[in-house]
C-alpha positions as CSV (number, residue, x, y, z in Angstrom):
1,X,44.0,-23.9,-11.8
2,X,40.5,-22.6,-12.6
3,X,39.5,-19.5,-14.7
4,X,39.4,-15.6,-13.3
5,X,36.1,-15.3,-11.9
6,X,35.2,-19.1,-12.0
7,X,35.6,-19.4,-7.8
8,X,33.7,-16.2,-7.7
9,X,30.6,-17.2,-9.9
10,X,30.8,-20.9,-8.6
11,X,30.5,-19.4,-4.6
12,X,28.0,-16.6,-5.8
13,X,25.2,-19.4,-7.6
14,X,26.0,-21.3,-4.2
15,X,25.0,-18.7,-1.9
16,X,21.8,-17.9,-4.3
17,X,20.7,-21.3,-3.2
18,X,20.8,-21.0,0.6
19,X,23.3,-18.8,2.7
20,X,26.4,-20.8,3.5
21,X,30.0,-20.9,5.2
22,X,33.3,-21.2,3.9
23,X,33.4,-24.7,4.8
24,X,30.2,-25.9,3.6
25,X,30.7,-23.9,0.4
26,X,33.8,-25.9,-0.5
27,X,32.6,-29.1,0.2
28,X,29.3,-28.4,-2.3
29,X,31.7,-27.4,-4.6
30,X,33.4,-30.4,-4.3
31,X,30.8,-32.2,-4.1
32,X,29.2,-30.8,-8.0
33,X,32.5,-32.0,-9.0
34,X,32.5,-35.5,-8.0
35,X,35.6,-34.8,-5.8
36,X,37.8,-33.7,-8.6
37,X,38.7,-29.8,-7.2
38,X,37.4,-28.6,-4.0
39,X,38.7,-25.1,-3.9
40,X,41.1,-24.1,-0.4
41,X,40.5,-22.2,2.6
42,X,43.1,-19.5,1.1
43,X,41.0,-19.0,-1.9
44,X,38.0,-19.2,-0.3
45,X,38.0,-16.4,2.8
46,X,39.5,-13.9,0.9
47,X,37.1,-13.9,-1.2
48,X,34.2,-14.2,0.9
49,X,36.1,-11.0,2.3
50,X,36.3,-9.0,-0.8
51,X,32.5,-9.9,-1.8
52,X,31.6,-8.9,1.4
53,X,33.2,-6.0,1.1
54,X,32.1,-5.2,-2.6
55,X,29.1,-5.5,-1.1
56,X,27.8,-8.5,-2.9
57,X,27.3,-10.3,0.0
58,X,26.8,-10.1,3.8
59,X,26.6,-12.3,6.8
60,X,23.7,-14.4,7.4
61,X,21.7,-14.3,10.6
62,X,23.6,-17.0,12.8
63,X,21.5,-19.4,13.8
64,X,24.1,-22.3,14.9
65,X,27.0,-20.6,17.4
66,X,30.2,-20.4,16.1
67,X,29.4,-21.1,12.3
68,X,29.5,-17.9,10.1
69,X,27.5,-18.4,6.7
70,X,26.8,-15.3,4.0
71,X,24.0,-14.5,1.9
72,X,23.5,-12.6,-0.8
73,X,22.8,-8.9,-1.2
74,X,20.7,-7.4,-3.5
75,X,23.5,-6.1,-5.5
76,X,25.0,-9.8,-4.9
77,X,22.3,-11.4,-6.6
78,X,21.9,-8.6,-9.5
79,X,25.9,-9.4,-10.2
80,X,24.9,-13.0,-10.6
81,X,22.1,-12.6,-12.2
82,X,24.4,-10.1,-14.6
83,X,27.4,-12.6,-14.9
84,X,24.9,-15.4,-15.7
85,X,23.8,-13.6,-19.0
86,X,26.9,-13.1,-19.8
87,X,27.8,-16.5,-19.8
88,X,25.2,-17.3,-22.0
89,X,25.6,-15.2,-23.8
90,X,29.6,-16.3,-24.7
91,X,27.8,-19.6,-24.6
92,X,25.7,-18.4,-27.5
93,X,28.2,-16.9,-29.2
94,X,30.7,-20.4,-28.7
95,X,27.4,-22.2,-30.4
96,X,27.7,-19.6,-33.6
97,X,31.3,-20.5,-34.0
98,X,30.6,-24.3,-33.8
99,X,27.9,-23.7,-36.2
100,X,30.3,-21.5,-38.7
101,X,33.2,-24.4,-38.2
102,X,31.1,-27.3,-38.7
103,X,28.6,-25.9,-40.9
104,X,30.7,-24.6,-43.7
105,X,34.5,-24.7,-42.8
106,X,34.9,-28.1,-42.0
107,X,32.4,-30.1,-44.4
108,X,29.6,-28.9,-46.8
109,X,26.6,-31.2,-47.3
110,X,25.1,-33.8,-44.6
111,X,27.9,-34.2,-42.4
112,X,28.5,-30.7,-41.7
113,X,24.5,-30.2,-41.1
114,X,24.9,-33.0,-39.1
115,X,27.8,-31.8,-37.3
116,X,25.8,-28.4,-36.9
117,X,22.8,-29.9,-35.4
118,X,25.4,-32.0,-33.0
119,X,26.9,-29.2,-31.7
120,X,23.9,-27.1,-31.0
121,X,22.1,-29.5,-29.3
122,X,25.2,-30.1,-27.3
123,X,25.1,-26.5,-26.2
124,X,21.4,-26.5,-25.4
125,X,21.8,-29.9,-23.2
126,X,25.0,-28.3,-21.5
127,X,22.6,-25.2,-20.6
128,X,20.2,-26.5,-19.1
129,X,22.1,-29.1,-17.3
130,X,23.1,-26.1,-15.4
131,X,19.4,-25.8,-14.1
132,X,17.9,-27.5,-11.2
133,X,16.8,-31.2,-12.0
134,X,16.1,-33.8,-10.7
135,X,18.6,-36.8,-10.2
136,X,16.7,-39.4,-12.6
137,X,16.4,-36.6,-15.4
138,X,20.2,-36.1,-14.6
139,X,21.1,-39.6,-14.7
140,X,19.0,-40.1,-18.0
141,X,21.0,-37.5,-19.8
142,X,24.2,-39.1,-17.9
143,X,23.5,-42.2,-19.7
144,X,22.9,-40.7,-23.0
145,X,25.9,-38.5,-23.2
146,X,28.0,-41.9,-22.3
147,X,26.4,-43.8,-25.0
148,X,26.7,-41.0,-27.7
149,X,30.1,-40.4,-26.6
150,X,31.2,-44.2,-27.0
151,X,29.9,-44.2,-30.3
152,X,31.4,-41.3,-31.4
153,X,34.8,-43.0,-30.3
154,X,34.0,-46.1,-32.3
155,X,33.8,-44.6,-35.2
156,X,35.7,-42.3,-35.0
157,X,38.7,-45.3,-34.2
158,X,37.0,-47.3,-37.5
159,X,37.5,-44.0,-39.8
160,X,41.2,-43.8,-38.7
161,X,41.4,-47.6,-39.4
């Protein structure tokens, strides 16, 4: 089960790159998530419908017979473009948290800095992961995140003994 609104801001920032179908919309999706969800036909045409007709989106010119893709309208991409500040936004505001809970709550001294500075650099590398890269800057930060994350669990394991 995924989030209220995540199918409909996932298929929006697809179309945003290049009208699409249905079909081909599911298969990038399942695609970005390395084949762990790819989202149904019954969840995706009804809402294809509804955007369509909230006006967000609109048929593409057909150029290939037989294969309906969408685009977005003008008021499609200014919803998007809407629904993405608002997710940083919550993003921001998910950072402030981490930085009143690690920062103060949790620990005082080093280790909650520490913690602090963790966490917000987490939160600016999840951001802009989010952006177009290219697949060697993705794979750099790939590597990273597996190596920070595997020290994290050793010592994590050592402090529990």
């Amino acid at each position: 089960m995924v989030p209220k609104g995540f199918l409909r801001f996932q298929l929006l920032k697809k179309l945003s790159e290049k009208p699409m179908s249905g079909s081909e919309i599911m298969t990038e999706l399942e695609n970005d998530t390395k084949g762990c969800w790819r989202p149904s036909p019954g969840s995706i045409y009804p809402l294809l419908a509804w955007l369509q007709d909230q006006n967000l989106i609109k048929e593409a010119e057909q150029t290939e017979p037989g294969i309906r893709r969408y685009a977005l309208t003008d008021s499609g991409k200014a919803f998007l473009e809407s629904e993405t500040r608002s997710r940083d936004e919550i993003s921001k505001h998910m950072e402030n948290l981490g930085k009143m809970w690690y920062g103060t709550h949790r620990e005082k001294g080093e280790g909650g800095r520490l913690a602090g500075d963790f966490f917000r650099a987490s939160g600016d590398l999840h951001r802009e992961l989010r952006k177009a890269h290219s697949k060697e800057e993705l794979e750099e930060a790939k590597k990273s995140l597996e190596e920070i994350t595997r020290q994290i669990q050793a010592i994590t394991s050592r402090l529990k003994g």
